[in-house]
N, C-alpha and C positions, 0 to 999 in steps of 0.2 A: 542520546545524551541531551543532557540539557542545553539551550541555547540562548537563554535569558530573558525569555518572554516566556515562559511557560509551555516549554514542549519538550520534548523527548526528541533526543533528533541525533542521528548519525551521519555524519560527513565523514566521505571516506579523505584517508590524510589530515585530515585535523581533528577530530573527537570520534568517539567512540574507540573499541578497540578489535583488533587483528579477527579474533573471534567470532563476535557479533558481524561482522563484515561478512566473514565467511556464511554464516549460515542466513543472510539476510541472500548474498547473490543464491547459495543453494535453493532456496525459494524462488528464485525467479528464473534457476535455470529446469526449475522441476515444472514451472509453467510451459516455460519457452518449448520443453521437450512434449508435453499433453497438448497446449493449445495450435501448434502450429500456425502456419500464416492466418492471416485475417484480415477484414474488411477494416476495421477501427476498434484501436481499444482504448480503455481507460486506466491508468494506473490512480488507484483513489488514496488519498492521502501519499502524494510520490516525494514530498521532504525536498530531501537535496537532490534529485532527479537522477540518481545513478540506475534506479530501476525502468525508469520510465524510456531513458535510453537502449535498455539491453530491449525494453520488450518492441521499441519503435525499428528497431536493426534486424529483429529475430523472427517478432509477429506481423506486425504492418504499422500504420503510421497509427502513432499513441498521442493521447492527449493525458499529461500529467497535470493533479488535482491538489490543492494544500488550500490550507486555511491560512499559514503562513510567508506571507508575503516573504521575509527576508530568506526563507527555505529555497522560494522560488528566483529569488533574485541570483542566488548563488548556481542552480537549474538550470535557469536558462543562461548566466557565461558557461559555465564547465560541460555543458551537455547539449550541442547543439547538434539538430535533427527530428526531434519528437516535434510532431505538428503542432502542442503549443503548450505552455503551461500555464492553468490559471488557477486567480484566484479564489476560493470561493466554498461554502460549507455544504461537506458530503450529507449531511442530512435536507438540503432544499438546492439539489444538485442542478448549475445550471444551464442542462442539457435536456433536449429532447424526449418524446420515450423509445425506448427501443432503439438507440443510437449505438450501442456498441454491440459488439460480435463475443469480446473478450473483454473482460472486469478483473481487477488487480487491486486486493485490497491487503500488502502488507504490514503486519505490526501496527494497525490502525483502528482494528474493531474492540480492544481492550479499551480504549479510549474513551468510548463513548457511553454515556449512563443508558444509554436508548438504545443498542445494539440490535433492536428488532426492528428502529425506525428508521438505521441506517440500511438495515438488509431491504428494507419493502423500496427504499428510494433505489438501491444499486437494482434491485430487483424490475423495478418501472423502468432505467435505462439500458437496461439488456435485454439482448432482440429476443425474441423466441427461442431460437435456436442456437443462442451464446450460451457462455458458461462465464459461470464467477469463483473466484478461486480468493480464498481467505486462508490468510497467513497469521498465526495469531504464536504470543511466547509458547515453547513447549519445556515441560519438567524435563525431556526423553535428552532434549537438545543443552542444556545444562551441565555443566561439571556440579559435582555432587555438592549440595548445600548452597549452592548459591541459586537454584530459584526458588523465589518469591514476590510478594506483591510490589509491585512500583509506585510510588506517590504519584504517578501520573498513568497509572490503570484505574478504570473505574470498576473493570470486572475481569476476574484472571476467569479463562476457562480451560477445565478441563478434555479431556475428549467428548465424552457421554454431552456435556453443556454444548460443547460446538455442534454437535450431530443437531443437539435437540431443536437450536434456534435455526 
């Protein structure tokens, strides 16, 4: 949902709806279930931090990532325990290389006009032997007719397009 500065953004209990909620935790408990524990992960673009907390309780200690400050302010009251939320743009990410074990990047890569420049940065911070897991709108996950393009996607993709990048 929108938040007044120009983002998409879903808080749960105040905007977005019942729906979306659901199949946004579905995503992250289909990680939690593949990635198991870990050294450090990243949830990259973590919004209002409801993910960032399942993957810091489930995986290991999480660093949640946004561009939007007021995302994270709301973050860090409602969600306390992720080692830390910061601010700052997933494409000149600013961490280390090969600092995470586990990469989280939900409902975040439609966003970007540069979707190859985001992956080669998530790709620099994950360790050799991490895995990065990309969550993107799906038509499958839709009631019938209502998806389509968002004014705040820069690129919908399909399956065949996610494989390919």
């Amino acid at each position: 949902m929108q938040d007044g500065v120009g983002f998409e953004r879903l808080i749960p209990g105040q905007t977005g709806d019942e729906g979306l909620l659901q199949r946004h935790l579905a995503a992250y408990a289909f990680v939690v279930g593949h990635a198991g524990r870990c050294g450090l992960a990243l949830d990259c673009g973590c919004g209002a931090g409801y993910g960032t907390q399942i993957l810091d309780r489930h995986c290991g200690p999480t660093v949640g990532l946004d561009r939007d400050a007021h995302a994270l302010r709301h973050a860090r009251q409602a969600y306390a325990g992720p080692v830390g939320h910061v601010c700052g743009d997933a494409l000149r990410l600013p961490f280390a290389d090969r600092a995470f074990d586990v990469i989280v990047t939900s409902q975040v890569l439609e966003h970007f006009a540069d979707p190859d420049g985001l992956c080669r940065e998530l790709a620099r911070t994950c360790r050799p032997a991490g895995r990065a897991y990309f969550v993107v709108p799906n038509a499958l996950t839709q009631a019938p007719g209502q998806y389509g393009s968002s004014d705040y996607h820069e690129v919908e993709f399909d399956p065949a397009a996610l494989r390919e990048l």
